[in-house]
C-alpha positions in Angstrom: 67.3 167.2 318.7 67.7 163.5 320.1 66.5 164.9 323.5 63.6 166.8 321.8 62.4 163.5 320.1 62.8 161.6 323.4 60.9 163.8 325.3 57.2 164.5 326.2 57.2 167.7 324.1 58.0 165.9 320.6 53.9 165.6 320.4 54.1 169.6 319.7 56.9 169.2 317.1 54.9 170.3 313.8 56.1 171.5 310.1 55.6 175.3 309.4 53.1 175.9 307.1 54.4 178.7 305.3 55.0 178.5 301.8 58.6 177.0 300.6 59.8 176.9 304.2 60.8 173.3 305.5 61.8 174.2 309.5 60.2 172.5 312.2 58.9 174.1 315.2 57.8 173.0 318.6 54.0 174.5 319.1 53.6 176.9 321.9 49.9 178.5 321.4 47.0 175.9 320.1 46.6 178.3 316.7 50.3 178.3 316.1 51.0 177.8 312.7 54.0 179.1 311.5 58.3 179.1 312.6 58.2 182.7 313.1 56.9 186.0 312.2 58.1 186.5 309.0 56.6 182.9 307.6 53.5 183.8 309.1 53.7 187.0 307.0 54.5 185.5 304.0 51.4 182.8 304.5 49.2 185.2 304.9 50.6 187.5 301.8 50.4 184.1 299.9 46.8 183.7 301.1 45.9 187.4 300.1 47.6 187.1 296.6 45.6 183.7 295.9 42.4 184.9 296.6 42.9 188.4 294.6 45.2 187.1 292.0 43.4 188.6 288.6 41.9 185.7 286.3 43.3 184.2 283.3 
């Protein structure tokens, strides 16, 4: 970690946006958002969910 932070690379550090997850991840692609896979999955589920959800 102390090598990561001391290197050139720690300006693509970034917090996954995926709900209730709290890793960090270094970016690899410019629309990168999420850790892995399975946070990106359950962002977009989230998303879906949010937007559908039936009204109160």
């Amino acid at each position: 970690m102390i090598a990561l932070l001391a290197s050139p690379d720690r300006d693509r550090l970034r917090a996954c946006h995926a709900p209730r997850c709290v890793r960090y991840f270094r970016k690899e692609h410019p629309r990168q958002e999420w850790c892995t896979p399975r946070c990106g999955n359950r962002a977009r589920v989230a998303r879906h969910h949010q937007r559908h959800k039936a009204p109160a």
